[in-house]
N, C-alpha and C positions, 0 to 999 in steps of 0.2 A: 333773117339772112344768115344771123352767124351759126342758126340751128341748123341750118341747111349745109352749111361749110361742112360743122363737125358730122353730120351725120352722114355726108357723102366722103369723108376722111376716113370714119369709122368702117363706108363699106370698103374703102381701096383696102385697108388694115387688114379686114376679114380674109380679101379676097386673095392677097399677100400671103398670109397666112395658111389658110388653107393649100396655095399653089404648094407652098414649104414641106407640110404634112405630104401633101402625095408624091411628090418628086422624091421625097426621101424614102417612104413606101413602096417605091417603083426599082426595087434593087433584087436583081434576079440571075441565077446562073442560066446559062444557052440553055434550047431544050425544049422542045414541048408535047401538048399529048394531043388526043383527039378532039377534045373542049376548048383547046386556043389557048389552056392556060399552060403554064412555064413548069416542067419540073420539076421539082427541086432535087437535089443530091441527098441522102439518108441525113447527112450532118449540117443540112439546114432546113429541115424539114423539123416540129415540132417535136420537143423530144418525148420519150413514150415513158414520161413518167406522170404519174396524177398526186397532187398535193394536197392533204387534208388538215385539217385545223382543228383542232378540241384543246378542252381545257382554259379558255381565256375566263367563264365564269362558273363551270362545272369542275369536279374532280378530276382531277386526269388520270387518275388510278381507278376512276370506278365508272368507265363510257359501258355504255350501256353495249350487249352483246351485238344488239343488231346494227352499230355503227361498225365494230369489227368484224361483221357478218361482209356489210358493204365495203372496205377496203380490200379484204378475200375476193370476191367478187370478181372486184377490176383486176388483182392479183393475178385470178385463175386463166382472165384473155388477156394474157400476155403484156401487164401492163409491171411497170416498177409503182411501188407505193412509198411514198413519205409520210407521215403525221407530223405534224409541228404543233406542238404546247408552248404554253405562255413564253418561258423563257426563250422560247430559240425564237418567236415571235418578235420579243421586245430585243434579242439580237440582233435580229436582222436589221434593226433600224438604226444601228450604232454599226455595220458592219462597212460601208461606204460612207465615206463624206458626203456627200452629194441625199444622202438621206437626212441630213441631220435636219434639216430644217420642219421634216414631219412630227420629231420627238416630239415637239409640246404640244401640240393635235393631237397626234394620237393618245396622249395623255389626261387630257382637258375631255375628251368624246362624253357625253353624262352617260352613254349604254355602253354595254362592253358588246354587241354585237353591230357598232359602230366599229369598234376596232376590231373584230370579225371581216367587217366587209374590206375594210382599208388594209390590214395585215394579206387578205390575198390576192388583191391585187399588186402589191409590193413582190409577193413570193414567185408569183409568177411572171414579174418583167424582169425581177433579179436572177433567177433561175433558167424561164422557159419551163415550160411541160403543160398541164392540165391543173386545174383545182378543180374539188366537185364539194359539194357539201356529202355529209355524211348521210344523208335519205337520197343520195342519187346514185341507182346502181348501173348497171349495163343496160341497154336495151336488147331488143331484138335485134338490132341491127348493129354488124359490130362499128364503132367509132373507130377506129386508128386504120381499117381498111376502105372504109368511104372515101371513093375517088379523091376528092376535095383535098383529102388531105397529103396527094403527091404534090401538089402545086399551093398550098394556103398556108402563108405562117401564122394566121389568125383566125380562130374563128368561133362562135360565139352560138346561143340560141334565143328565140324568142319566145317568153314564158305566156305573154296575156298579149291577146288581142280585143280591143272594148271599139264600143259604137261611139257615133259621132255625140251623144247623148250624155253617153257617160263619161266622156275625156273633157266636154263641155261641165259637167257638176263636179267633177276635182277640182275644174279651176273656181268654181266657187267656194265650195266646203273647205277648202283648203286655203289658209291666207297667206302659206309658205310657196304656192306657186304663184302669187301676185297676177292674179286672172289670168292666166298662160293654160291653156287645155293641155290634158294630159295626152302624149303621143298616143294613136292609135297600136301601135306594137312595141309593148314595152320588154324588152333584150336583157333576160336574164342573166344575173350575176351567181347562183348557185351551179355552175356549171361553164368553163370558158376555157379554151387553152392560146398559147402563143408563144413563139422562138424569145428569147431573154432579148431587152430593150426593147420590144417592141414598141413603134411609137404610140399602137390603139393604147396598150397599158400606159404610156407616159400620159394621154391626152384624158386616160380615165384617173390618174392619177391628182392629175392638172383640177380635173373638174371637182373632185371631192375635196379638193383646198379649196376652192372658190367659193364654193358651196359653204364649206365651215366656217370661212371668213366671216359671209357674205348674212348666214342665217343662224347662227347659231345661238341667236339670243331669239328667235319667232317662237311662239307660243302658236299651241293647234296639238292636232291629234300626234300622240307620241309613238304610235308605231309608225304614221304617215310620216312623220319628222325622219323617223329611220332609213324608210325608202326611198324618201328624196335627198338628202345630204350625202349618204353611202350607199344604198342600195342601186336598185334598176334603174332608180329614174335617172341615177346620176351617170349609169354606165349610157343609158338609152341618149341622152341630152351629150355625151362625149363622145360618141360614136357617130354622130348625122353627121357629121362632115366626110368622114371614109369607109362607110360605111358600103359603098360600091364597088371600092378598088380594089381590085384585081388580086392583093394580099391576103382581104380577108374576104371571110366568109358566113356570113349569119342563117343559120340553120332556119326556116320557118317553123312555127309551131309544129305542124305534124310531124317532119323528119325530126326537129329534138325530142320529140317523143317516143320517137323510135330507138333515138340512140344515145340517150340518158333517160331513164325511168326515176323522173323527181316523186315522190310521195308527199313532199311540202308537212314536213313534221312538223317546220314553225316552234321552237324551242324559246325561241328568244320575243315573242309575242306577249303583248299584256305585260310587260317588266318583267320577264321571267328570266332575262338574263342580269339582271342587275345584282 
């Protein structure tokens, strides 16, 4: 009985919860287009900068050409470009109160492409604009002119899509998902933009605390350790609750294909960022 209590308390909580997340997503100036969606003014629409990260376990004097190939790139359609190194990294998180409480996590992470994943999602809810990893160039299709983006403060893409077979053998092989199958589309993190606050980045923010609390002492495969604590999984696992609404926008596999071209260099695989 008393399982029953908490566990029907537990769904009011969720259910609570969740209401909270979209109503406060649900903020839009007058407006709309041929799609039904709302559109936005230039100065609340994503801002058309893209934010790059190097340097947290390589040189930052000696990035390789073809990562400065890829910021030209985005440079040439019409984009603003930032790179952020270690120090303006480990600034940012001393630049708001309200961050402090990440400092000893992001500190404690045993990979530094742990702190890779968690430094961009910080830079882009504190900022707004785009991050892309440095193997993701432009596609065929331009990004900042796809419809979507007059009306979406958020929106994201889908890297893998696996069968029922194989999201069923993660959750064995894996002791860090505690038999839980792995989502069938799992929503890339090397590639995401959103207006500054966003709540998808607080609620991906949210989830990579819970996650370090929660596992950070489980043993298993260590690049799996990677992509579930910070990577995709965590983004994919913080995302299913708004993932519909009308803010955002999750690109399927084939259009993020079109309009980010990933090459998956994989840098930080095998310890290689340690």
């Amino acid at each position: 009985m008393h399982r029953l209590v908490a566990f029907l308390v537990g769904v009011v909580a969720g259910a609570f919860i969740t209401w909270q997340v979209v109503n406060r997503l649900n903020t839009f100036p007058q407006g709309s287009n041929a799609t039904g969606g709302i559109i936005l003014r230039e100065s609340q629409r994503i801002p058309k900068t893209i934010h790059f990260v190097y340097g947290l376990w390589d040189d930052f004097d000696k990035m390789p050409p073809t990562f400065q190939e890829t910021i030209d790139a985005w440079g040439r359609v019409g984009f603003k470009t930032k790179l952020w190194n270690r120090d303006m990294c480990e600034g940012l998180l001393t630049s708001r109160p309200e961050y402090g409480k990440y400092i000893a996590m992001y500190r404690k992470f045993p990979r530094n492409v742990q702190r890779a994943d968690f430094i961009r999602y910080l830079i882009v809810y504190d900022q707004g604009g785009f991050y892309m990893d440095l193997d993701a160039n432009p596609g065929h299709v331009s990004l900042y002119d796809h419809g979507v983006m007059s009306y979406k403060k958020a929106v994201f893409f889908v890297e893998v899509v696996v069968d029922e077979e194989f999201s069923s053998r993660q959750a064995e092989v894996h002791p860090i998902r505690e038999g839980v199958p792995e989502a069938h589309e799992r929503i890339a993190n090397y590639a995401f933009g959103s207006t500054a606050n966003h709540v998808a980045l607080k609620l991906i923010l949210g989830e990579v605390e819970r996650r370090w609390l929660k596992f950070q002492a489980v043993a298993g495969d260590p690049d799996y350790y990677v992509l579930f604590t910070t990577g995709p999984s965590a983004v994919t696992r913080a995302l299913l609750l708004v993932r519909m609404h009308k803010s955002l926008h999750v690109f399927e596999k084939e259009a993020a294909h079109s309009l980010v071209n990933h090459t998956s260099a994989g840098t930080w695989r095998s310890a290689k960022d340690v």
